[in-house]
CHARMM internal coordinates of N, CA and C (Angstrom, degrees):
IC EDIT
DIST 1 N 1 CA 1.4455
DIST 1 CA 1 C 1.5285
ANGL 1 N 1 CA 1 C 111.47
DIST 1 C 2 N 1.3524
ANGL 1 CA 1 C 2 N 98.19
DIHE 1 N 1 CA 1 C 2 N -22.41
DIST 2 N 2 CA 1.7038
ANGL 1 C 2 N 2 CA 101.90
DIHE 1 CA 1 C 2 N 2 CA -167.86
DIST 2 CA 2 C 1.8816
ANGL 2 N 2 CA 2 C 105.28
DIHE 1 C 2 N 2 CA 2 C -54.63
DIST 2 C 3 N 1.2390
ANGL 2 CA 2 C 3 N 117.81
DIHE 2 N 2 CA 2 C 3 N -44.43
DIST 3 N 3 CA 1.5441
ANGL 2 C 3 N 3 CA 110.19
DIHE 2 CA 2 C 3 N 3 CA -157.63
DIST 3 CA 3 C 2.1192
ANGL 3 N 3 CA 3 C 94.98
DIHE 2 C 3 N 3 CA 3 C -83.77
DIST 3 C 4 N 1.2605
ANGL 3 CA 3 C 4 N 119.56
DIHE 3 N 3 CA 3 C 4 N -2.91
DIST 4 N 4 CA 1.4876
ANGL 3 C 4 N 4 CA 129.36
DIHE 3 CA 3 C 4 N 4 CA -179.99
DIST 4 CA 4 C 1.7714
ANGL 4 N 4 CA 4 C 90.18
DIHE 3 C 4 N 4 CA 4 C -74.54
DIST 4 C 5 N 1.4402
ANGL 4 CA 4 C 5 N 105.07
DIHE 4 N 4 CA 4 C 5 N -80.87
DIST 5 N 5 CA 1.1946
ANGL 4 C 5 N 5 CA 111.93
DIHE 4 CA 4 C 5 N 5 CA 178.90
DIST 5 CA 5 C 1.6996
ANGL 5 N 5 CA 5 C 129.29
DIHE 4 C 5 N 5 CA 5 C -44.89
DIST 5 C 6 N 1.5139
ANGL 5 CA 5 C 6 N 117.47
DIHE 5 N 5 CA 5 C 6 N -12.84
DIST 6 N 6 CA 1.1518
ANGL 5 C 6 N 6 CA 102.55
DIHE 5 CA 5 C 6 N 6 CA 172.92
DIST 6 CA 6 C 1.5481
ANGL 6 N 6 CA 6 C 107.18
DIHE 5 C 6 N 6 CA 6 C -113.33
DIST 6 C 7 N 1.2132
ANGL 6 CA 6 C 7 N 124.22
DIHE 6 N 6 CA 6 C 7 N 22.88
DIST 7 N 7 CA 1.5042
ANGL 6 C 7 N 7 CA 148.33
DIHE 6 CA 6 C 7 N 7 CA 175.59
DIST 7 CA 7 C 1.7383
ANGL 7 N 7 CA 7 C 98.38
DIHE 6 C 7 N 7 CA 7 C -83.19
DIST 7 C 8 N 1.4253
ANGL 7 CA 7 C 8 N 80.39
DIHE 7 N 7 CA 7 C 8 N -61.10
DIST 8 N 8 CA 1.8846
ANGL 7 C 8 N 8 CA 88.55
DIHE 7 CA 7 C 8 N 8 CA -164.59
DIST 8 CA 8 C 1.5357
ANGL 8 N 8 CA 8 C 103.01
DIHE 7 C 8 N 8 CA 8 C -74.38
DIST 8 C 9 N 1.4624
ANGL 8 CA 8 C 9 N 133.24
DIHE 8 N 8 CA 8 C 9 N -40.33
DIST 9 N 9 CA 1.4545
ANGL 8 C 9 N 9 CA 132.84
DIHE 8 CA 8 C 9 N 9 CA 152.40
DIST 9 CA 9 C 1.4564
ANGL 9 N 9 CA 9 C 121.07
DIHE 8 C 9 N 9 CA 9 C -28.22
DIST 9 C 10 N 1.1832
ANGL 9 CA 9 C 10 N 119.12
DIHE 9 N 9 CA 9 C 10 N -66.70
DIST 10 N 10 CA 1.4654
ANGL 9 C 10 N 10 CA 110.16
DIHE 9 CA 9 C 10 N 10 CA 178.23
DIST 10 CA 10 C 1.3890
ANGL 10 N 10 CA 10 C 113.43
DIHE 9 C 10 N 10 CA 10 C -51.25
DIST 10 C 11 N 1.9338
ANGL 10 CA 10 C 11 N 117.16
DIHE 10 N 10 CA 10 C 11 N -48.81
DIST 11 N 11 CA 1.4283
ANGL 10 C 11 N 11 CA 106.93
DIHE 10 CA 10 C 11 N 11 CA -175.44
DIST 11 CA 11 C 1.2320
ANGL 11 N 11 CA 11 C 118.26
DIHE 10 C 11 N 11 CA 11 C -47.45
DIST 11 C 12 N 1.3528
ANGL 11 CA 11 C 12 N 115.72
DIHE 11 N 11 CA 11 C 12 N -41.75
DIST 12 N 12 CA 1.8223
ANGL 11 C 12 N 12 CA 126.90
DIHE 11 CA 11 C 12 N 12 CA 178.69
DIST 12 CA 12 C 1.5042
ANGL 12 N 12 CA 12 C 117.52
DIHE 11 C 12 N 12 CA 12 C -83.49
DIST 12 C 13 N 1.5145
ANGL 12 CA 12 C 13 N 108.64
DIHE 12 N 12 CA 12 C 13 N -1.84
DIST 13 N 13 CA 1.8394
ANGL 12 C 13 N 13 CA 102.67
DIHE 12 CA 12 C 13 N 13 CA 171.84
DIST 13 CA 13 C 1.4460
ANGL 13 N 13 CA 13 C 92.46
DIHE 12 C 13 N 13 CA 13 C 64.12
DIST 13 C 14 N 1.7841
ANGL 13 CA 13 C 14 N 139.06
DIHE 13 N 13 CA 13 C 14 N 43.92
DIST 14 N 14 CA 1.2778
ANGL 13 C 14 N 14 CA 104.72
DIHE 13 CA 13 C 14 N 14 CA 161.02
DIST 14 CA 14 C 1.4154
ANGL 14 N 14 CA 14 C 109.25
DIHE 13 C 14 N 14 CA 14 C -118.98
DIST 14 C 15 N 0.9643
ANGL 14 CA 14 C 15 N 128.90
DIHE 14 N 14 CA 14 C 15 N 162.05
DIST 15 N 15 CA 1.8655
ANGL 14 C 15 N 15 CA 137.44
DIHE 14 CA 14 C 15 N 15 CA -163.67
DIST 15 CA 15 C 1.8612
ANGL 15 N 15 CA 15 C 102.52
DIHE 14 C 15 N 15 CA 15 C -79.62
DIST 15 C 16 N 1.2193
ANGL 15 CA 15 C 16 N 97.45
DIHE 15 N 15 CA 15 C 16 N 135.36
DIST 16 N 16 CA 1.7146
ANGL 15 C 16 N 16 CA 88.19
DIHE 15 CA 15 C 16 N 16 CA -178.67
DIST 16 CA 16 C 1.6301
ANGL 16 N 16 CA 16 C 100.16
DIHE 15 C 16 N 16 CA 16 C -145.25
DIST 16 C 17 N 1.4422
ANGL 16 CA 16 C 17 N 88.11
DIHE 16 N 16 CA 16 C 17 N 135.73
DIST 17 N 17 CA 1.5373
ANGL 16 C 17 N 17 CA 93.45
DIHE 16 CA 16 C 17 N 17 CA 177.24
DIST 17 CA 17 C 1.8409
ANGL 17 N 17 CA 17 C 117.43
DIHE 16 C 17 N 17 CA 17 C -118.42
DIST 17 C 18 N 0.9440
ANGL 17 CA 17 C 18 N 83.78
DIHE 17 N 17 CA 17 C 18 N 117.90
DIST 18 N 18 CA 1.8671
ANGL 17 C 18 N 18 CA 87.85
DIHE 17 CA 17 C 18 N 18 CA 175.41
DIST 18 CA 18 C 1.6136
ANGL 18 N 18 CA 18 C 122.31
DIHE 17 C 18 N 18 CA 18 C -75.63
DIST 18 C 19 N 1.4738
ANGL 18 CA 18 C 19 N 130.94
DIHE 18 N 18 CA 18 C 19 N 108.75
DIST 19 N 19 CA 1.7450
ANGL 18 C 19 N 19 CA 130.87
DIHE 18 CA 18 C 19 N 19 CA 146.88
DIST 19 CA 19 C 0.3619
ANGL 19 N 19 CA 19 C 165.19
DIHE 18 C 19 N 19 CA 19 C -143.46
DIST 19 C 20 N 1.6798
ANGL 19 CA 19 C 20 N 123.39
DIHE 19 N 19 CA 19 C 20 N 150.17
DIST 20 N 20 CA 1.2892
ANGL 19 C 20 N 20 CA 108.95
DIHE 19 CA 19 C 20 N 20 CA -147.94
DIST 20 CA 20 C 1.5055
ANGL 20 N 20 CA 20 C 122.57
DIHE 19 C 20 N 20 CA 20 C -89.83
DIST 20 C 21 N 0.9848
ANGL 20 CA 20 C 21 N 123.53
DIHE 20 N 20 CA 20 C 21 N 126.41
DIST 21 N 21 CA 1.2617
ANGL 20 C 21 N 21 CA 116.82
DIHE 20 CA 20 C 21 N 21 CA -156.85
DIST 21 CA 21 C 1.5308
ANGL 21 N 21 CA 21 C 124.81
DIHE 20 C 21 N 21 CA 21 C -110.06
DIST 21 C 22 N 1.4082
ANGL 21 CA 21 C 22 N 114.40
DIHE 21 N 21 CA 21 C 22 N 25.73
DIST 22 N 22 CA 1.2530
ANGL 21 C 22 N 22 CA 136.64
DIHE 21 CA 21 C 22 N 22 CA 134.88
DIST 22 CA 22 C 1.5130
ANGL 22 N 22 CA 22 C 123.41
DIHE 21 C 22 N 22 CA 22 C -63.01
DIST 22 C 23 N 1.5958
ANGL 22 CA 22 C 23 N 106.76
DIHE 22 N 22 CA 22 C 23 N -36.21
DIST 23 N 23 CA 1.1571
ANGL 22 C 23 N 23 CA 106.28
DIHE 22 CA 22 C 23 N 23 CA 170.97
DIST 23 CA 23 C 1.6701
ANGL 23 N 23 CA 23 C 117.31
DIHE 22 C 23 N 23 CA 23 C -90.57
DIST 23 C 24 N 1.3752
ANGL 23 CA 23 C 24 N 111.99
DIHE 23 N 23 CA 23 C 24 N -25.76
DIST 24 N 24 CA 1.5149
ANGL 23 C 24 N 24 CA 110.20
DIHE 23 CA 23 C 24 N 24 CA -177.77
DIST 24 CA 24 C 1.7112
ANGL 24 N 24 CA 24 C 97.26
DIHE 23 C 24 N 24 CA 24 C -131.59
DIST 24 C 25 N 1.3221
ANGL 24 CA 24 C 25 N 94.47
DIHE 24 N 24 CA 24 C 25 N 83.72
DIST 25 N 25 CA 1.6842
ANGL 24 C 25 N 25 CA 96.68
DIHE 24 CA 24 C 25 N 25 CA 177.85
DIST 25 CA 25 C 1.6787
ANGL 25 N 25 CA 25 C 113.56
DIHE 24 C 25 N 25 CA 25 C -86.84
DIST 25 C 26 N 1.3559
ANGL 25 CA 25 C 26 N 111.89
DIHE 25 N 25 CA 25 C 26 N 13.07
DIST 26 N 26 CA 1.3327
ANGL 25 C 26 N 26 CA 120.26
DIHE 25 CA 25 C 26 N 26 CA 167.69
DIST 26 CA 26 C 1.1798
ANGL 26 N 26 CA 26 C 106.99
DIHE 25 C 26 N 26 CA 26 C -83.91
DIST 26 C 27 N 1.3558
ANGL 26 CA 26 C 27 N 130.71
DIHE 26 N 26 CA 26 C 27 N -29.57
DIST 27 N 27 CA 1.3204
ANGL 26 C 27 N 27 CA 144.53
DIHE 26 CA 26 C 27 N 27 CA 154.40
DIST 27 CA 27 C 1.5023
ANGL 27 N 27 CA 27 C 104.54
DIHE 26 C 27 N 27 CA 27 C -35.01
DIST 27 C 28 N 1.3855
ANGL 27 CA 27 C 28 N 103.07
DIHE 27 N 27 CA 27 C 28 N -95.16
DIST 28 N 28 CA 1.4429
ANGL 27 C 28 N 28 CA 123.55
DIHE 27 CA 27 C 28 N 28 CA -179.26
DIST 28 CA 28 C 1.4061
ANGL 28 N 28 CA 28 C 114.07
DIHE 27 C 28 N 28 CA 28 C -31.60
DIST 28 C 29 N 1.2888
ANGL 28 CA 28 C 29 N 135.75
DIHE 28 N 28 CA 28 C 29 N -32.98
DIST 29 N 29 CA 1.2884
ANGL 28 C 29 N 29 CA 127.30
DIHE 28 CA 28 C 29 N 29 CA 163.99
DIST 29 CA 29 C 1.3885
ANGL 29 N 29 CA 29 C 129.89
DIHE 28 C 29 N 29 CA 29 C -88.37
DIST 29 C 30 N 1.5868
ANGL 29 CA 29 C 30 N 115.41
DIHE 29 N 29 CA 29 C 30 N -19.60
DIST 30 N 30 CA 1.6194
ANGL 29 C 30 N 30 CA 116.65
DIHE 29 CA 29 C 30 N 30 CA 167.34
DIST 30 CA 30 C 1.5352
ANGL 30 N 30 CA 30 C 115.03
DIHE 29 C 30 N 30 CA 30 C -55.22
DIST 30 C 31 N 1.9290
ANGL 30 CA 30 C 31 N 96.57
DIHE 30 N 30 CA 30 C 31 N -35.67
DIST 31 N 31 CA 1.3571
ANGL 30 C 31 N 31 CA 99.87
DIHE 30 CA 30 C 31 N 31 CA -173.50
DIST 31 CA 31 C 1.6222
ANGL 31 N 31 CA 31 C 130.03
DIHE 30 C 31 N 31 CA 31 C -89.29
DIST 31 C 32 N 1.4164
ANGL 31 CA 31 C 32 N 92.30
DIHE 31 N 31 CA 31 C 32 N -13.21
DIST 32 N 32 CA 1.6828
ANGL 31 C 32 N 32 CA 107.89
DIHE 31 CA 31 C 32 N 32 CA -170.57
DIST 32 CA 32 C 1.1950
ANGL 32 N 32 CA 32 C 123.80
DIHE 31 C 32 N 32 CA 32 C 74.20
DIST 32 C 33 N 1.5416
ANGL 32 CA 32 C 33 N 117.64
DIHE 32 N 32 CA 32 C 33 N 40.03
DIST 33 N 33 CA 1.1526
ANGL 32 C 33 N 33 CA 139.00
DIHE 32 CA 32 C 33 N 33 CA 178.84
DIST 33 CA 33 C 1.5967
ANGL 33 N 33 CA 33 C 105.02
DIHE 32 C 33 N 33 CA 33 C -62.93
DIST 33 C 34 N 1.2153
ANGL 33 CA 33 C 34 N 122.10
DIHE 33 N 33 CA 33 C 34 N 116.23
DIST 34 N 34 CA 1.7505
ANGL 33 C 34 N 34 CA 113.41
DIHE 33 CA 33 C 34 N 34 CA -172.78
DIST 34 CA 34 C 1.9533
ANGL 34 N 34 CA 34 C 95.70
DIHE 33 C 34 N 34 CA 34 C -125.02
DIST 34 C 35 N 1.3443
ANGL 34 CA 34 C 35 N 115.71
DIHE 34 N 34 CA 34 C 35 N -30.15
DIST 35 N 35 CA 1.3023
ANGL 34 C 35 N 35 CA 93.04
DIHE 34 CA 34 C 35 N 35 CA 165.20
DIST 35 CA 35 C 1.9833
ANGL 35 N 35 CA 35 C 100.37
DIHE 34 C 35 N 35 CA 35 C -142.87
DIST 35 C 36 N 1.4808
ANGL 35 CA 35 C 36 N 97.79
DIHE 35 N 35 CA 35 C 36 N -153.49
DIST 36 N 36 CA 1.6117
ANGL 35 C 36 N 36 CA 101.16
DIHE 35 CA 35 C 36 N 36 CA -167.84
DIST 36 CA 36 C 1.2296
ANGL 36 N 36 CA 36 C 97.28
DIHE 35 C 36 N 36 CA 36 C -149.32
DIST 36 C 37 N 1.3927
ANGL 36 CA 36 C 37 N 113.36
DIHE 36 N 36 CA 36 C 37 N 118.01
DIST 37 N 37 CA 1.5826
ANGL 36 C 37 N 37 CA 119.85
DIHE 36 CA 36 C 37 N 37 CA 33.29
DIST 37 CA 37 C 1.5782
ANGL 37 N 37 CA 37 C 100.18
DIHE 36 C 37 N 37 CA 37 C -104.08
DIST 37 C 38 N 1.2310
ANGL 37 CA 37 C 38 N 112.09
DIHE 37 N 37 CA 37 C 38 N 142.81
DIST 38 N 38 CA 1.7503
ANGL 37 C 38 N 38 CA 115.38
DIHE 37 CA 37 C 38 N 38 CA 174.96
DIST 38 CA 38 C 1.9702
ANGL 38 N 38 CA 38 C 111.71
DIHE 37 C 38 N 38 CA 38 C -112.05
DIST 38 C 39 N 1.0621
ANGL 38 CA 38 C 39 N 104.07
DIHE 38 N 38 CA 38 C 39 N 106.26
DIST 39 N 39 CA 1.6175
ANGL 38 C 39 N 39 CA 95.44
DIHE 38 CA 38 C 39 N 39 CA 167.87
DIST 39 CA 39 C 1.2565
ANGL 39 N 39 CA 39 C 115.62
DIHE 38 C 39 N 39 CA 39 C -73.81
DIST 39 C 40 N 1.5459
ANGL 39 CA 39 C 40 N 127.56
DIHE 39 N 39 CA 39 C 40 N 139.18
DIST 40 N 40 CA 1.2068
ANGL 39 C 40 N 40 CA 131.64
DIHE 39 CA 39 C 40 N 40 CA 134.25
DIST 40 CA 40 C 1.4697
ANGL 40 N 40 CA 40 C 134.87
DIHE 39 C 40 N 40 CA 40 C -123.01
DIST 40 C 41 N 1.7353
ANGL 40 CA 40 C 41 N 106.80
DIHE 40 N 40 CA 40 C 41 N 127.16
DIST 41 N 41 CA 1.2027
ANGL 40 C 41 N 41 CA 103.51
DIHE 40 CA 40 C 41 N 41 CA -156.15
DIST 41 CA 41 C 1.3834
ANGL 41 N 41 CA 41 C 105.15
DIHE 40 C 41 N 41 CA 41 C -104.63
DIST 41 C 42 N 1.3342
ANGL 41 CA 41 C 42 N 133.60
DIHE 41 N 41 CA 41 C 42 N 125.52
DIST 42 N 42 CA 1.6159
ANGL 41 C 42 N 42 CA 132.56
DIHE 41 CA 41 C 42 N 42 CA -157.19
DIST 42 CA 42 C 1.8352
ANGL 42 N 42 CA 42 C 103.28
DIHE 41 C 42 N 42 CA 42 C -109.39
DIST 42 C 43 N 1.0308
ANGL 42 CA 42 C 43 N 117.32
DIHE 42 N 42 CA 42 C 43 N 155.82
DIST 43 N 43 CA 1.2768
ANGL 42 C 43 N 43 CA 115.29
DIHE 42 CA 42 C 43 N 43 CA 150.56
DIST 43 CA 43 C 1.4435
ANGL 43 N 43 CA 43 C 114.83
DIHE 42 C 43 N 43 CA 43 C -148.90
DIST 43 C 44 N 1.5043
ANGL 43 CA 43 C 44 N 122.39
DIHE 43 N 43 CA 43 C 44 N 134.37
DIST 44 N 44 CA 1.4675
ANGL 43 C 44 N 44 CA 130.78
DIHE 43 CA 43 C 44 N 44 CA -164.60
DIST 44 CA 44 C 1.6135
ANGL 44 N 44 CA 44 C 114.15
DIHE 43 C 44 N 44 CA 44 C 23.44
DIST 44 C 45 N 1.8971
ANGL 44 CA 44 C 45 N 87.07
DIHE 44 N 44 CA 44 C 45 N 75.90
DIST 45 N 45 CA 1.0266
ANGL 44 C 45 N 45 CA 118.15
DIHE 44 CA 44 C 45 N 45 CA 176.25
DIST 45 CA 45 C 1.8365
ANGL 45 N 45 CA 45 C 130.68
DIHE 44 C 45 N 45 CA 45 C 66.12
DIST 45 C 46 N 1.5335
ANGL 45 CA 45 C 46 N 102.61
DIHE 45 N 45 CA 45 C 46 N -17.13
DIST 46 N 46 CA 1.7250
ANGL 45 C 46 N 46 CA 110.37
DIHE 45 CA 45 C 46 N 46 CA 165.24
DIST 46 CA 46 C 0.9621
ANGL 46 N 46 CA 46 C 122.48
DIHE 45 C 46 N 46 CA 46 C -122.54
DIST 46 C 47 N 0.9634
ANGL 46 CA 46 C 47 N 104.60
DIHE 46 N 46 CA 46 C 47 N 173.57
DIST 47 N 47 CA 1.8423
ANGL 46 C 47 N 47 CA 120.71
DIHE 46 CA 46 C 47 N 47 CA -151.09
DIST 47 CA 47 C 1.8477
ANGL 47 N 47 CA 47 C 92.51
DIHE 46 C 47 N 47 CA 47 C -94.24
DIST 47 C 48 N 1.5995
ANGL 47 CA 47 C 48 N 100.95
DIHE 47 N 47 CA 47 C 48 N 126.56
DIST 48 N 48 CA 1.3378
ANGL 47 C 48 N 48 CA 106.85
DIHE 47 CA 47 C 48 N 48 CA 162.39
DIST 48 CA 48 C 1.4606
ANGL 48 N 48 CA 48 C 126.85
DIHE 47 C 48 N 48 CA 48 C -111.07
DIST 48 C 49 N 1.3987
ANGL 48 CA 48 C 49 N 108.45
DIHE 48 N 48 CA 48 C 49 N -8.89
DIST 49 N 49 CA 1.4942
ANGL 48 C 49 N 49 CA 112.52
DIHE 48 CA 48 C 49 N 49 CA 172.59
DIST 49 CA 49 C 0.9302
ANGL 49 N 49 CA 49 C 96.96
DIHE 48 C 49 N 49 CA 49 C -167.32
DIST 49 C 50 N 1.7231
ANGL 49 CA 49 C 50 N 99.77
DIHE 49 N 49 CA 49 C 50 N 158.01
DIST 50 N 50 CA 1.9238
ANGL 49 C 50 N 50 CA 112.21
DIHE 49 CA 49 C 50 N 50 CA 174.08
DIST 50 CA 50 C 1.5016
ANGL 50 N 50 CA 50 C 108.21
DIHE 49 C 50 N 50 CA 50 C -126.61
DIST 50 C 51 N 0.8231
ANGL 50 CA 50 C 51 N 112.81
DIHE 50 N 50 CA 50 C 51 N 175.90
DIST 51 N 51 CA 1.4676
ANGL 50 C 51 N 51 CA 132.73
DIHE 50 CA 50 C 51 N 51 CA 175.85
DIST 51 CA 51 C 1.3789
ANGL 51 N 51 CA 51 C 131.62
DIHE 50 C 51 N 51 CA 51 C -146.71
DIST 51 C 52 N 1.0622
ANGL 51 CA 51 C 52 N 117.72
DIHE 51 N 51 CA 51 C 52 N 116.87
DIST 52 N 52 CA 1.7194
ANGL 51 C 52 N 52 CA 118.75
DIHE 51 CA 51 C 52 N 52 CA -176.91
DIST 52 CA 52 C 1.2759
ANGL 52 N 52 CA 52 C 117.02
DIHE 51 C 52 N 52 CA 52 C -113.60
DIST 52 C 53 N 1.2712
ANGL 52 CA 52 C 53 N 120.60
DIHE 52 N 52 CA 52 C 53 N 136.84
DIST 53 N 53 CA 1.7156
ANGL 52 C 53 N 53 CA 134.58
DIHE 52 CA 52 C 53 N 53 CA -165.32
DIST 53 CA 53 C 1.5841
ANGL 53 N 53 CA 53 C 110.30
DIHE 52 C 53 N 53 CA 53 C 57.16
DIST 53 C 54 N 1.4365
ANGL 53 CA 53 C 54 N 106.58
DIHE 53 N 53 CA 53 C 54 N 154.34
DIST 54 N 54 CA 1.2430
ANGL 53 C 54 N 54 CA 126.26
DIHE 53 CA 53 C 54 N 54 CA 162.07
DIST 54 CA 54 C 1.6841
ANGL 54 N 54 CA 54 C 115.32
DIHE 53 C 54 N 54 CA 54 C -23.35
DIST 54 C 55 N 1.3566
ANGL 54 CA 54 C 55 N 85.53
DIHE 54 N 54 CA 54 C 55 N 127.90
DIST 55 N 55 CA 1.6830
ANGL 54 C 55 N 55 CA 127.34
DIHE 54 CA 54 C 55 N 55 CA 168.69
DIST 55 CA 55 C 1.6084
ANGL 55 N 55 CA 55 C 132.96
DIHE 54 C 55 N 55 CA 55 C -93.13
DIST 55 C 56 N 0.9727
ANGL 55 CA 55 C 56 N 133.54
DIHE 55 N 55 CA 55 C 56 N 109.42
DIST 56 N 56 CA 1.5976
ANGL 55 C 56 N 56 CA 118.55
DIHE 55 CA 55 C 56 N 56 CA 155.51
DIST 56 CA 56 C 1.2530
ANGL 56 N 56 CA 56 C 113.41
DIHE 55 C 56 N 56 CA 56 C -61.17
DIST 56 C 57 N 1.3229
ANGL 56 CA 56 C 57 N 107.56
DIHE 56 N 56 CA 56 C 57 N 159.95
DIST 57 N 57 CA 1.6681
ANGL 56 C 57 N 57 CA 111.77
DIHE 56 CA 56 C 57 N 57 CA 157.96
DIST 57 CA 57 C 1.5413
ANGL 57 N 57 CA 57 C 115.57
DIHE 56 C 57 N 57 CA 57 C -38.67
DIST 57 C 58 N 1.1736
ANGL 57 CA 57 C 58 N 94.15
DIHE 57 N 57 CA 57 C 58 N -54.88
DIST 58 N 58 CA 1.7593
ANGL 57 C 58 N 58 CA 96.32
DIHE 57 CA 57 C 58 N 58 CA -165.96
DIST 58 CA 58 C 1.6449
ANGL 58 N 58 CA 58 C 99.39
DIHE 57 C 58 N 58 CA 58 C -73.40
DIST 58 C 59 N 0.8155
ANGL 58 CA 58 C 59 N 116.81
DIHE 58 N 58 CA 58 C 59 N -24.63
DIST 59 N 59 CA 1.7100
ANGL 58 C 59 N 59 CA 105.34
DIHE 58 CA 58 C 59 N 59 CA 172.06
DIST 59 CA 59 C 1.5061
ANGL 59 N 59 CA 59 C 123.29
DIHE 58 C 59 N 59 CA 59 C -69.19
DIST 59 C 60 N 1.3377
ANGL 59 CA 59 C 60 N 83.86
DIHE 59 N 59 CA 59 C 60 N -29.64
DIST 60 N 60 CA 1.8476
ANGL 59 C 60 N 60 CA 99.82
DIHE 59 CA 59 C 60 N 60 CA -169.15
DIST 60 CA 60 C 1.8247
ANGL 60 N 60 CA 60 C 90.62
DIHE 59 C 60 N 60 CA 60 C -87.30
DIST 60 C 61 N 0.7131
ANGL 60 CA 60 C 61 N 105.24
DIHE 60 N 60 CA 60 C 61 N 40.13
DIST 61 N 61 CA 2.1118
ANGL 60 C 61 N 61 CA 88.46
DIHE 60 CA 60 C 61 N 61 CA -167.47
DIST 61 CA 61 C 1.6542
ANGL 61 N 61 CA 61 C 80.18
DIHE 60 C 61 N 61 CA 61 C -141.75
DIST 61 C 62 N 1.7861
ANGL 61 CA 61 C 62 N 119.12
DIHE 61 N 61 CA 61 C 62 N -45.44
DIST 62 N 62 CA 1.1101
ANGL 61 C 62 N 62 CA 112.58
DIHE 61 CA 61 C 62 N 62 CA 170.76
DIST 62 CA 62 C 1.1695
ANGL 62 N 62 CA 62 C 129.75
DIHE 61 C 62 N 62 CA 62 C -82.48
DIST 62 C 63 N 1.1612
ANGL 62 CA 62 C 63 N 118.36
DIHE 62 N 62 CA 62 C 63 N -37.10
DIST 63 N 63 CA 1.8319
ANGL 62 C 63 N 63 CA 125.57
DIHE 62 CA 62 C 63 N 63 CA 158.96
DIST 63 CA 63 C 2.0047
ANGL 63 N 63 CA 63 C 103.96
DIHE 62 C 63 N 63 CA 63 C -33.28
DIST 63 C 64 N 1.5393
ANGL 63 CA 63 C 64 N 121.95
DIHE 63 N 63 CA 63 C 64 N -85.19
DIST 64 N 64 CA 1.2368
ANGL 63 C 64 N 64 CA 126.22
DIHE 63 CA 63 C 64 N 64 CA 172.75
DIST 64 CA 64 C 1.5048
ANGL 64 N 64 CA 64 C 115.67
DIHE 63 C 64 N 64 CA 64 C -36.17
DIST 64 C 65 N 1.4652
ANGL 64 CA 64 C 65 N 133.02
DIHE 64 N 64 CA 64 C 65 N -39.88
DIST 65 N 65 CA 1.5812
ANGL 64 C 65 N 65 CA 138.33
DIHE 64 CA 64 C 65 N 65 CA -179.03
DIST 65 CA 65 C 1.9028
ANGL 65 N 65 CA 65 C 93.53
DIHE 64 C 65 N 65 CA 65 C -68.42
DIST 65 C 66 N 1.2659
ANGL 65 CA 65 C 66 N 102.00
DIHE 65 N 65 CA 65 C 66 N -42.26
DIST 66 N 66 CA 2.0078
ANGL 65 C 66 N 66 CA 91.64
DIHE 65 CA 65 C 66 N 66 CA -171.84
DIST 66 CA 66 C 1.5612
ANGL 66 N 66 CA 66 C 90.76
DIHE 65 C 66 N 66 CA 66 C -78.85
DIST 66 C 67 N 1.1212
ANGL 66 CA 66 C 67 N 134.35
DIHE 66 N 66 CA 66 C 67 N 7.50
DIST 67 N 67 CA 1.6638
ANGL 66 C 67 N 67 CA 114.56
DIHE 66 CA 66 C 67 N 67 CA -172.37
DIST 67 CA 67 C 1.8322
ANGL 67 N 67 CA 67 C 93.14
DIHE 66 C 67 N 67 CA 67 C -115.91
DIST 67 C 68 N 1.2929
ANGL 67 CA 67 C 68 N 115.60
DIHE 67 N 67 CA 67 C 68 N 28.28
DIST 68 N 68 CA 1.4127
ANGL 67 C 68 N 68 CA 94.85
DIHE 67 CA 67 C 68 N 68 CA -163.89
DIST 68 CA 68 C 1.9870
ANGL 68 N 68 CA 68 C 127.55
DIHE 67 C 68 N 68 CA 68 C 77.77
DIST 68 C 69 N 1.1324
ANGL 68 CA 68 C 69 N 122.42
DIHE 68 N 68 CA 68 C 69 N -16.18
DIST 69 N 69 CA 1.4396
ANGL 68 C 69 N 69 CA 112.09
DIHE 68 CA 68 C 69 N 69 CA 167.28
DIST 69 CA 69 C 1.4558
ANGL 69 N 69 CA 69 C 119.75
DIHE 68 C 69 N 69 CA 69 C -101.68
DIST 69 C 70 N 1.1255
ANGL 69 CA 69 C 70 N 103.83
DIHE 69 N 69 CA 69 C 70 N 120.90
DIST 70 N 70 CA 1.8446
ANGL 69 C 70 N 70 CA 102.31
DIHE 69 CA 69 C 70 N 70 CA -169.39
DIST 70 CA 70 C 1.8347
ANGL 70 N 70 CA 70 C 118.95
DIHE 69 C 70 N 70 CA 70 C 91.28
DIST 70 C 71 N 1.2182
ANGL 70 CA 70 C 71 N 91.90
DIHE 70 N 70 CA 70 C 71 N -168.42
DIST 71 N 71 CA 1.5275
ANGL 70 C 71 N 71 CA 88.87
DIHE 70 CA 70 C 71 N 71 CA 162.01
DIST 71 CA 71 C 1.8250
ANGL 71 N 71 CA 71 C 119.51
DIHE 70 C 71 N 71 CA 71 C -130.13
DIST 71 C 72 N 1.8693
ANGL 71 CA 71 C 72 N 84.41
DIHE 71 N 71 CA 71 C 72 N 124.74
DIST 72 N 72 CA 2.1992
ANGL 71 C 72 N 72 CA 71.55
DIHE 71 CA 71 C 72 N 72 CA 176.81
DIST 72 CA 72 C 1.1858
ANGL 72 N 72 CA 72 C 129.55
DIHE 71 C 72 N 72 CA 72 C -32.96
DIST 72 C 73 N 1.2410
ANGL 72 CA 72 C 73 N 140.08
DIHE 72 N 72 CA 72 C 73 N 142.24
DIST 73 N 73 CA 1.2168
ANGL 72 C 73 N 73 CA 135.82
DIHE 72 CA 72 C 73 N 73 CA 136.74
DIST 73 CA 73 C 1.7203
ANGL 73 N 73 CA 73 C 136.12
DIHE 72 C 73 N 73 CA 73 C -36.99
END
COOR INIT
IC SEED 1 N 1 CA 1 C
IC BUILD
């Protein structure tokens, strides 16, 4: 999903950080990461929506449009 998500990031200019959270499972538990791939989409600094499992483009374009980025589909 990673190279989907940083496709649709650039179109929208938003900052994305990838982790792995095998390696930083302090991560994975602040966030409540329960499976992979997990989105979290923040704004000034908190989390306004999540997402669990795999995305298409077009999901991910509509997922971000219902959260406020873009426009839904």
């Amino acid at each position: 999903m990673k190279p989907t998500v940083e496709a649709v990031a650039r179109e929208h200019s938003l900052r994305t950080v990838f982790v792995n959270v095998d390696d930083q499972p302090e991560l994975g538990a602040r966030y409540e990461i329960q499976s992979i791939p997990a989105l979290r989409l923040f704004k000034n600094g908190e989390i306004i929506a999540t997402s669990n499992g795999s995305l298409s483009k077009a999901d991910l374009e509509h997922w971000l449009g219902e959260n406020g980025v873009g426009k839904p589909d």
